[in-house]
KEMARLO-293774 format. One record per residue: x, y, z of N, C-alpha, C in turn. Coordinates in pm, whole numbers, plus 50000, padded with zeros to 5 digits. Layout:
N
XYZXYZXYZ/...
//
This chain:
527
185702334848327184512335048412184912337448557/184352351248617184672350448701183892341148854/184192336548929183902321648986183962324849173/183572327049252183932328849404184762320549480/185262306749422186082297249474186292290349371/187362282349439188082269549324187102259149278/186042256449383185442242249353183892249649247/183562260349289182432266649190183262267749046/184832270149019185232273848917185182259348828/185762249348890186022234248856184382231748825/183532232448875181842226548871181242235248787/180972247748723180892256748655181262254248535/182812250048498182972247248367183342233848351/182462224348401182372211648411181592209148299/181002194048177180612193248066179172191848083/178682191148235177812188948258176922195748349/177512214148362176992219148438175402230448371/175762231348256174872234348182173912223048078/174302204448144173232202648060171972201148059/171462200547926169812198847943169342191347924/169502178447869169562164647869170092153847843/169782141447858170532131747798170962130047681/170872143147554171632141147475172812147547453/172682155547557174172166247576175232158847644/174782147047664176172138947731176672125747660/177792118547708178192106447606178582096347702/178562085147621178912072647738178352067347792/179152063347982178182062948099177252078148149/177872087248115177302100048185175782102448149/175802098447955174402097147912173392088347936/173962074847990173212063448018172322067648213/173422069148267173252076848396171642087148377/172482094248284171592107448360169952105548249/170492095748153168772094248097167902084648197/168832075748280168002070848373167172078448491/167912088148532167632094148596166712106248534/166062104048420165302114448339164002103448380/164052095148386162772083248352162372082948560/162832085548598162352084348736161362085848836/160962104348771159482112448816158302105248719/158622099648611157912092748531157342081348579/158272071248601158432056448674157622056348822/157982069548862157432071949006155942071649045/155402082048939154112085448947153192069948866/153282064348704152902060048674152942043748758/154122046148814154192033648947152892031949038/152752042349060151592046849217150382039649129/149872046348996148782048448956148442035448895/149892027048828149212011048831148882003348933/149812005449063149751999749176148662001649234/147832012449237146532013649281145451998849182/145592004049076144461992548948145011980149005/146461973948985146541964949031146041953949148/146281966449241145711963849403144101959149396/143571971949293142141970349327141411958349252/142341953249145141591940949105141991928449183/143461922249238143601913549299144181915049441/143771927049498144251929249625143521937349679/141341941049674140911952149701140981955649870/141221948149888141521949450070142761956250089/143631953150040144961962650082144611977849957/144271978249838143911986749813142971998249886/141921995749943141472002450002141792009450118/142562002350166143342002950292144172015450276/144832013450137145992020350109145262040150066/144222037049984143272047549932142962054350082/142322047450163142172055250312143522062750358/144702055450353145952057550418146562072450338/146062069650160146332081350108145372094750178/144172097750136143102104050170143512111850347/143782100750387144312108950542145562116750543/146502108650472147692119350448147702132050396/146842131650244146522145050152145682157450290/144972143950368144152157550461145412161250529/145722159550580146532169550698148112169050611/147642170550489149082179750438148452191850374/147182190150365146392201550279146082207750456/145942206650600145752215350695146932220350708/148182212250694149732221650654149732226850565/149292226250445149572238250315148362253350383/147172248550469146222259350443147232269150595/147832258750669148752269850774149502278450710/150212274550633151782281550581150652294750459/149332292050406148962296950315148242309450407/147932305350503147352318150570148712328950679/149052322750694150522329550743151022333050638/151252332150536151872341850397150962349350372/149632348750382148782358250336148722370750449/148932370950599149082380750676150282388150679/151462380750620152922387250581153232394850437/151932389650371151842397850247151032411150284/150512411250340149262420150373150172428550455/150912421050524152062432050590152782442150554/153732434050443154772439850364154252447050318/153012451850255152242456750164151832470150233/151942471850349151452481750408153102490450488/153942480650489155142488950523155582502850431/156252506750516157282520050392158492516550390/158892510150280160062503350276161362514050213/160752524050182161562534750157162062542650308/160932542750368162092552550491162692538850574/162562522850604163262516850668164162512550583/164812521150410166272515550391166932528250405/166572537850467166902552550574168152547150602/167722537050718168572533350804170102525550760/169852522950601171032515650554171822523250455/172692516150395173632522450314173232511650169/172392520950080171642518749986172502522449820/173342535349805172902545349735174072540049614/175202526049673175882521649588175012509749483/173492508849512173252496949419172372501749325/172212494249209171742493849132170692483949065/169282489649038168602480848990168782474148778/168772463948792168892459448599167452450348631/166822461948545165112452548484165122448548372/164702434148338165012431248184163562426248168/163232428048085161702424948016161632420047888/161622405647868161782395247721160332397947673/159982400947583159002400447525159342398747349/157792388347319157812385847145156732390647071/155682388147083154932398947026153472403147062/153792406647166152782414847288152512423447233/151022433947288151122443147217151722458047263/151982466447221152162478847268151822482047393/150812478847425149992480547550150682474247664/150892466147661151282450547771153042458947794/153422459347730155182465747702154682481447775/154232485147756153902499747800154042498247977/152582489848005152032488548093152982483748208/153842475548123155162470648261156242479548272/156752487748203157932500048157156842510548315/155842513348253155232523248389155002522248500/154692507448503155262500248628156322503348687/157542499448635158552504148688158962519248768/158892526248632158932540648653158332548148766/157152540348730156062550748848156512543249021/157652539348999157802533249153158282539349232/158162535349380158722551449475160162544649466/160772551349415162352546949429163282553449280/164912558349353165202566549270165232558849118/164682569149005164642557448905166052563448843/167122572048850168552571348821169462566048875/168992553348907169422541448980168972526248936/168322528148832167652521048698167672518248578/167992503848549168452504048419167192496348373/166762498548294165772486348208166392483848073/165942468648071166722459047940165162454347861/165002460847778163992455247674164462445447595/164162432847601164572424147531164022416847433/163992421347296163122412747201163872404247099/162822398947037163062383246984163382390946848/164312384746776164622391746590163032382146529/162842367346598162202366946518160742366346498/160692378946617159262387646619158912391946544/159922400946432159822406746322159872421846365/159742427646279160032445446201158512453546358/157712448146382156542456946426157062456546615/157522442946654158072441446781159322448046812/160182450446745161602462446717161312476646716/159762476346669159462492146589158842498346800/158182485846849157302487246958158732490147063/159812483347037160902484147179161432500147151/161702499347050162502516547014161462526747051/160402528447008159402536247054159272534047211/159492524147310159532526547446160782531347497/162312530847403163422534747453162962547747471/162572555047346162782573047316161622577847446/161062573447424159672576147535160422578647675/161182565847728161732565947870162622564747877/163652575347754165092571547783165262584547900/164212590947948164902602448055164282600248207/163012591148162162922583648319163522575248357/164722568648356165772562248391167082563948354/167932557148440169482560048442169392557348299/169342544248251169312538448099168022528148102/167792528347945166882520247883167152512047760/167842505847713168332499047619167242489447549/167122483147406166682475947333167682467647275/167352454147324168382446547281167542433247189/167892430947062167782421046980168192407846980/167712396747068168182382847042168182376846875/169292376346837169172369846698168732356546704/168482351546578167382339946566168472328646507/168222315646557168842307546510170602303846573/170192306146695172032305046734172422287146792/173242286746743173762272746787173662268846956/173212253046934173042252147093171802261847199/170992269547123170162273947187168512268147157/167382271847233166452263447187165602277747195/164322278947097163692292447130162872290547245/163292302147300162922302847441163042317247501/162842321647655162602331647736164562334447764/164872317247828166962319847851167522325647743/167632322747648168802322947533167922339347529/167062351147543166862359247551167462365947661/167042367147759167172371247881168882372047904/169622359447888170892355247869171322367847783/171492367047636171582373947547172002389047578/170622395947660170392406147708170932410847848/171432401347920172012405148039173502410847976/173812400647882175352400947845175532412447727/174562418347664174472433747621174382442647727/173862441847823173612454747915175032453047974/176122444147994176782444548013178262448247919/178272446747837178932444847719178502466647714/177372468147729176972485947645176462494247750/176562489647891176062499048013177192492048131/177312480348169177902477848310179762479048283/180352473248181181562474448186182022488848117/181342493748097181402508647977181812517148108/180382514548199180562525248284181462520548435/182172512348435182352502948491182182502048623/180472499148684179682495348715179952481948813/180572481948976180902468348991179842463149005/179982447248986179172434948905178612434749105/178932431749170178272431449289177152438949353/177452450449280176072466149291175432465949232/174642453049172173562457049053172592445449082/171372445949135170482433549149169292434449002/169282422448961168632420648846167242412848870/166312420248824165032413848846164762409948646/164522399748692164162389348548162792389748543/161942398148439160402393948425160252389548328/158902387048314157322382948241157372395648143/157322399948031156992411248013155392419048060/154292409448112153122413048180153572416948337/154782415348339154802413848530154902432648556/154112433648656153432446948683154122451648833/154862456148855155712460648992154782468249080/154832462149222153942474049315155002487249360/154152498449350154922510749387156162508649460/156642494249569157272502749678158712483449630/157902478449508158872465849469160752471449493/161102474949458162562481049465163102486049592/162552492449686162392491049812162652476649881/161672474649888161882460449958162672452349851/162842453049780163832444049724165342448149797/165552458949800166662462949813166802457549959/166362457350055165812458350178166022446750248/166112434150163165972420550180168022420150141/167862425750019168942422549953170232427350065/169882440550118171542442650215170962437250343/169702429450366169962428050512169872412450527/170152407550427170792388950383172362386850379/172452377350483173812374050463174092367050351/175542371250304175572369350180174662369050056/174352382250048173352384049927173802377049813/174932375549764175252370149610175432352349616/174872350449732174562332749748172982329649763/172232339449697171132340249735170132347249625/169022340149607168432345349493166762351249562/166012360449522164902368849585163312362349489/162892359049548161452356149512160442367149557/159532374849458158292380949531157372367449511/155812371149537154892363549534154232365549375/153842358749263153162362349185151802362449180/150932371649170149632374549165149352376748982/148202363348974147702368648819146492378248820/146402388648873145922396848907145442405748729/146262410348622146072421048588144812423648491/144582405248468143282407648375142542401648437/142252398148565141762388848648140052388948641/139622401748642138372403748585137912399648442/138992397948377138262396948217138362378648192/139182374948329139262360148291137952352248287/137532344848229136642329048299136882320448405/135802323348551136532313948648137182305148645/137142295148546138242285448555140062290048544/139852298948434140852307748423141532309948576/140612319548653140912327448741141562318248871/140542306848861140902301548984142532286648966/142992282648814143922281548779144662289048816/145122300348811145512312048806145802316349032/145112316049052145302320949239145802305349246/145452294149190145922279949251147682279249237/147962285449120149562290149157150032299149225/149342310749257149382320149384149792313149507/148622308649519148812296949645149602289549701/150252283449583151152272149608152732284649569/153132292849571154142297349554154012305249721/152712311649755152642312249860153192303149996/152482289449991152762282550075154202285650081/155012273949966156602276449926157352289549991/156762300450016158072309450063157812309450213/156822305650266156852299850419157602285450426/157942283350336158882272150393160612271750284/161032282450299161802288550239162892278050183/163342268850273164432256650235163712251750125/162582248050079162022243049976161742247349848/162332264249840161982273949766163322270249679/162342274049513163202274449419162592286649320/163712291249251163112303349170161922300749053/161302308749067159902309248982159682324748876/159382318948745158802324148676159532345648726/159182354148766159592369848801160662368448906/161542366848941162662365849015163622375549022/164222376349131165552386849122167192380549188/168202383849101169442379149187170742384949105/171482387549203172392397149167173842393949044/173952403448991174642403248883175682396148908/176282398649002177612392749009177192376049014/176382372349115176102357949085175482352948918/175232357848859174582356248722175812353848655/176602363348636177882367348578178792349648594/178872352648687179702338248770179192327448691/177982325248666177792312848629177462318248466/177702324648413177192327048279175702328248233/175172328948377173612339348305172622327348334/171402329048257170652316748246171102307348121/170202293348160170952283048072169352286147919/170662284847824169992289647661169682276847623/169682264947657169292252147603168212244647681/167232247447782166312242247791164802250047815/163892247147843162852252547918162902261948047/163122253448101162572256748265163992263948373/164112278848242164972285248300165172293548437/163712293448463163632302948604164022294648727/163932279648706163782274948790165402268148778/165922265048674167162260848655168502270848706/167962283748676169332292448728169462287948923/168182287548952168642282949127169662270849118/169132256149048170322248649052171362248848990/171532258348882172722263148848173592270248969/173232279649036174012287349129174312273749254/173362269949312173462260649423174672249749401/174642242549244175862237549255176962244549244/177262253849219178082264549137178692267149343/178262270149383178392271349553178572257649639/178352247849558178642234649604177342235049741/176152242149743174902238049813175082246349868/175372257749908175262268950003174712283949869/173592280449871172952285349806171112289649842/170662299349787169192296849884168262308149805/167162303749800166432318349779165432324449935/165742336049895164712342750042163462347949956/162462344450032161272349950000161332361450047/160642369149961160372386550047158892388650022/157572381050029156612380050059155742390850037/156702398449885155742409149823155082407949705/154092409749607153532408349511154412413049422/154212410149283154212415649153153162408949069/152672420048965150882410848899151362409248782/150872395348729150632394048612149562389248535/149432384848416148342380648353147522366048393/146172365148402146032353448400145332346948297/145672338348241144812332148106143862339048029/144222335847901143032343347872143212343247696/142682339447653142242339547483140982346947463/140882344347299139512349847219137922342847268/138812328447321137762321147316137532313047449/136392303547500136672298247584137292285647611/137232281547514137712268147466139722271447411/140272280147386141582286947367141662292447501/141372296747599142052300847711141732283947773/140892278347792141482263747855142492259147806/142582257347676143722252647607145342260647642/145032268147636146382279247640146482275847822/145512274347927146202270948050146522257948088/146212246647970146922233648006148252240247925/148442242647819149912248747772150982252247895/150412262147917151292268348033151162263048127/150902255448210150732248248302151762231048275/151382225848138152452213548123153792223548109/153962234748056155362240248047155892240648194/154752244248245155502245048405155902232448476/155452223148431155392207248487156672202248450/157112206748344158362204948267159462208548364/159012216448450159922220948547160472205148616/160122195148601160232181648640161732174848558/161882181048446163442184048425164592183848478/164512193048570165342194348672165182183648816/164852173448813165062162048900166362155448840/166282152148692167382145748670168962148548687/168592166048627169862172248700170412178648839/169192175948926169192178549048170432164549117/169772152149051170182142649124171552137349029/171972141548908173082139148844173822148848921/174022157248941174542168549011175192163849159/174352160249240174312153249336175682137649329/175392138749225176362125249245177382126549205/178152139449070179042146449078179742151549184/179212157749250179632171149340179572162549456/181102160549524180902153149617181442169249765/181022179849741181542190649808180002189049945/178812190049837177362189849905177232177350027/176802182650141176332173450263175422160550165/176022144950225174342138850152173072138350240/173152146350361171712149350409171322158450315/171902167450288171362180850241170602173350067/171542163249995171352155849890169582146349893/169972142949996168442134650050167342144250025/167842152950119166062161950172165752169050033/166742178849964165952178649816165482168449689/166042158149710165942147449591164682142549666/164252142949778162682141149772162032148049799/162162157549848161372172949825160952173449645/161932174949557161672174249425160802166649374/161532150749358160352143449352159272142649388/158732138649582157352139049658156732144249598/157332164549549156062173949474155752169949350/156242164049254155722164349125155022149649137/155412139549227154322133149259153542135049284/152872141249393151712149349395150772157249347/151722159849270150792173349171150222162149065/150882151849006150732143348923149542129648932/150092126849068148992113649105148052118849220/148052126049314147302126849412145252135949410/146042142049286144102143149232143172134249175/144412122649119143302111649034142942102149157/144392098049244143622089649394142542091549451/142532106749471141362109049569139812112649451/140262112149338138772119249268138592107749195/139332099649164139072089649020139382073149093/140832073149123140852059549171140692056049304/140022062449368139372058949507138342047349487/137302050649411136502041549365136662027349293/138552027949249138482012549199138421998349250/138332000949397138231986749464137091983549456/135711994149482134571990149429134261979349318/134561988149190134471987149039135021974349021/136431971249069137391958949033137481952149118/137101951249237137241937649328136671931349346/135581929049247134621914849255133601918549380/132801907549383131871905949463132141902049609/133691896849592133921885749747134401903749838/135031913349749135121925249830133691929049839/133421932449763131711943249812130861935749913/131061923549957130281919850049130701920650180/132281926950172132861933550314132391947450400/132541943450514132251957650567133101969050507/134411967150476135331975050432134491980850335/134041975350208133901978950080132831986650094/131691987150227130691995950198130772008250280/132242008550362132492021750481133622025950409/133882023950262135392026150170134502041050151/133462039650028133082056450000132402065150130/132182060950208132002075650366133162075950427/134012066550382135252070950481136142084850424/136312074550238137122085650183136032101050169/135292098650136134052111950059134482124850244/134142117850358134392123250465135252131150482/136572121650476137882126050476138022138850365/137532138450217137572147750134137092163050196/135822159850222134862171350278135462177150360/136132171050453137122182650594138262187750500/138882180850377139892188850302139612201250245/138232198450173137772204050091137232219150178/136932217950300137052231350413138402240750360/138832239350340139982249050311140192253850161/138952252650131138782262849986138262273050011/137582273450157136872286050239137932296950231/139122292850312140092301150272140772305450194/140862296550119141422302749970140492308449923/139182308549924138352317149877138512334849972/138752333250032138472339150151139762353650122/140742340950082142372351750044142052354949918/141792349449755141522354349669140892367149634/139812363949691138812381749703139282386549774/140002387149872141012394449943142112401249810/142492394849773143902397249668143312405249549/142012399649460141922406449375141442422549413/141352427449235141002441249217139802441749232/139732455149282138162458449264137452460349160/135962456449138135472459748991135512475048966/135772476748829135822490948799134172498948858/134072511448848132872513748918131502513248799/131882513548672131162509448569130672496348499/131572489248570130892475148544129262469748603/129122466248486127122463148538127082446848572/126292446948698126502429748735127212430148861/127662442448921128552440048999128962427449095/127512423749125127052416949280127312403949256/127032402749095126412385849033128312384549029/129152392148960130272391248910131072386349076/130872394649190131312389249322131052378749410/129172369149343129472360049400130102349849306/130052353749177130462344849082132372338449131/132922345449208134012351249273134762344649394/133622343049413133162329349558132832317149537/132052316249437131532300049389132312293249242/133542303849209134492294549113135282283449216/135232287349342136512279549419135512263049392/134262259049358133752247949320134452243449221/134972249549144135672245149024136692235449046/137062236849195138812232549214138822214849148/137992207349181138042195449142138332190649026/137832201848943137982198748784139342204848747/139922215748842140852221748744142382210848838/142072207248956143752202948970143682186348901/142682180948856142972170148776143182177148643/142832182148570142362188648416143922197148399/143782203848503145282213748447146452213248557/146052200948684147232197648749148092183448751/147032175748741147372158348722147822154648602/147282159648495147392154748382148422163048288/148492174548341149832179748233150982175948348/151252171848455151722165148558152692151348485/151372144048435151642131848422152152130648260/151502138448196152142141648028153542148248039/153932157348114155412161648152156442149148171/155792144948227156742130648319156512121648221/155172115948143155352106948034156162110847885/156292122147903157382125947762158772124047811/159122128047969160402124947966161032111548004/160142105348090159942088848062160712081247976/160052086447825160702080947704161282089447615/162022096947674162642107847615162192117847505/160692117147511160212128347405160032144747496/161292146347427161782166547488161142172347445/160612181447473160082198047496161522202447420/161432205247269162582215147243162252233147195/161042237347274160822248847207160102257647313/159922264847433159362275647507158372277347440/157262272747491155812277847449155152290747545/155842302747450154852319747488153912318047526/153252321047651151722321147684151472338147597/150452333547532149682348147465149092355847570/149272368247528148942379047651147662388247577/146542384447627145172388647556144322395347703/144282407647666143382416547766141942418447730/140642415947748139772419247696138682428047832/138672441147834137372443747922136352439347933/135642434547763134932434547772134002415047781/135032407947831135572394547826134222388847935/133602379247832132432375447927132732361548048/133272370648132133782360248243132572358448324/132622344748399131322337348465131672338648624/
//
């Protein structure tokens, strides 16, 4: 393996640099790091008794505390709506640059793009639709490799769909390869890594060492097989990539937009859907806090180094960042480049199956809460990392999945329990009857900043086709989902939040990548 220093080589093939949980270890190491699995768990369900508690034999300091929350959430939600509208004028930016004549000015013509696209059994369409993506981009495409990557145990019709896109575009690109993850390999769990993985190390194995291709000239963008490239993505990728110091300590985030069926969704759908926009938004305005997400790009040679993504857990997009970061002993980082790529947003046969299917994908993402334990086992290994630098992410990590977890039920559900549970000797306080105008108040100035997110959404989406009937009803319908928000960050943010964290609590693992289904319907009666 090749390694950039002694201490990445030593930490790299350490027993514990690839694990995925407390059962991959023995001893103290397992006792350690399952404690440290129970923590984001302990944390959140801490808050949420401590509130009940308070409010039956302590409604005075409870309330106190409910105000103290309510004021904080406000003016961290007037900091999320800053950083959210400043990403939205830098997107709007980038978007309008020509990122082709300002890499004029550089020395471009040694790199190489590797697109890999995991897909299981999408249809023809969806696989099409991202391959043309590519292609149709302003940028040389004999400077392009695409990695089709499918599952063996998709079966005979998903193999029949990759070969039919090789022959199609084996002459619009340098290469196009179809590569087969076999089914059933030791130590792997089915999933998006043990694919993607798989497939990096064929394109290498049958295109990079063949042609021998140095591992430093090749930036790899990892998708969605729905993820949809804007014309000028490769450009600015490239663009970011030579004008970052030290590019191969450094991993590239665009912005994801669920843009591509966005019309055929059900507002709840839709506005699930921009609520992760949003929040990946905020995140690349505050770049130290940024970790890789879901469509990502980072260069071969750093991939290589650490052996790819990890094939034994979930929450691989987000795990290769702390894979590399320790692997660098913390001098590690992703840069935002504050450009789009679209993908799908929710969406089933039914309405009751696309809710379902976006708590799915949404607790899968929560799962991303995983990586606290090995954030902070890591941390206590690696004595190379600053422990400021140790501090500010081990609560950066935590704070957020606290939040996402407890801070919708405080302000929507247990605000009201000092009322309900503190007896009569509270309700006859002034406190207890200025408790609901204080908090409801405080909400309402938060709740101002759905204006803007409303405001950026219809900004972001597509236009209706010019045949759609309803146009007007469908645009304010467009405007008045952002009412929804209340129901969806408890429904599909708190609670697969708190089910993430209560499975790993008590050690019930996630051992299997749950595929979000990729269902396009035009004719999809969205509200």
């Amino acid at each position: 393996m090749a390694t950039t220093n002694a201490a990445a080589a030593t930490y790299a093939q350490s027993p514990y640099f690839h694990v995925a949980n407390a059962r991959d270890l023995t001893g103290r190491d397992r006792v350690l790091y399952r404690l440290l699995e129970m923590v984001p768990g302990l944390v959140s369900w801490g808050t949420i008794v401590t509130v009940v508690v308070l409010s039956i034999y302590k409604p005075v300091v409870a309330a106190y505390f409910i105000i103290a929350f309510d004021l904080y959430w406000l003016l961290k939600t007037i900091y999320f709506s800053m950083h959210q509208r400043h990403n939205f004028r830098r997107l709007r930016h980038n978007m309008q640059l020509d990122w082709a004549e300002m890499l004029q000015q550089l020395k471009f013509e040694n790199l190489r793009h590797m697109v890999i696209l995991p897909y299981y059994q999408e249809s023809e369409a969806i696989v099409k639709q991202a391959i043309e993506s590519v292609v149709g981009s302003q940028y040389d495409m004999q400077r392009v490799i695409v990695v089709l990557a499918a599952e063996e145990r998709a079966g005979q019709e998903a193999l029949d769909i990759g070969e039919k896109m090789v022959q199609r575009y084996k002459h619009s690109v340098e290469h196009i390869i179809l590569t087969v993850h076999p089914e059933g390999q030791p130590g792997e769990i089915r999933g998006k890594g043990p694919n993607i993985t798989y497939a990096a190390e064929e394109a290498k194995r049958r295109i990079v060492d063949v042609e021998a291709i140095p591992y430093e000239d090749i930036i790899v963008s990892a998708f969605d097989i729905d993820t949809v490239v804007e014309p000028q993505y490769f450009s600015c990728l490239t663009w970011h990539f030579l004008t970052t110091e030290e590019p191969h300590k450094a991993s590239f985030q665009p912005v994801p937009l669920y843009n591509n069926n966005i019309w055929d969704a059900p507002a709840i759908s839709r506005v699930a859907a921009f609520s992760s926009t949003f929040w990946q938004m905020i995140q690349q305005e505050r770049a130290e806090k940024l970790t890789t997400f879901s469509s990502h790009a980072i260069s071969f040679k750093a991939l290589d180094d650490v052996g790819f993504w990890q094939k034994n857990m979930i929450s691989d997009d987000s795990r290769i960042f702390w894979n590399l970061y320790f692997a660098h002993d913390g001098d590690y980082r992703v840069v935002p480049i504050s450009y789009p790529v679209s993908m799908d947003a929710n969406l089933s046969t039914s309405f009751f199956g696309t809710m379902k299917n976006i708590y799915r994908q949404h607790l899968r993402w929560m799962w991303g809460q995983e990586n606290i334990p090995y954030m902070m086992f890591g941390f206590i290994k690696n004595k190379y990392i600053p422990l400021k630098q140790k501090i500010f992410h081990t609560f950066v990590q935590i704070e957020g999945f606290w939040s996402l977890a407890t801070a919708p039920l405080i302000i929507l559900l247990l605000g009201w329990l000092p009322l309900l549970l503190g007896g009569d000797a509270f309700r006859d306080t002034v406190l207890s009857y200025n408790l609901p105008y204080v908090t409801r108040n405080l909400m309402i100035v938060a709740m101002l900043g759905l204006i803007l997110s409303a405001y950026i959404a219809f900004s972001l989406m597509p236009r209706l086709p010019e045949q759609v009937r309803h146009k007007k009803k469908r645009y304010v319908g467009a405007v008045l989902q952002w009412l929804l928000v209340p129901f969806t960050i408890v429904v599909f943010g708190a609670l697969p939040g708190l089910h993430a964290q209560t499975r790993s609590l008590f050690g019930w693992y996630m051992g299997e990548f749950w595929v979000t289904p990729k269902h396009r319907a035009a004719d999809a009666h969205a509200v």
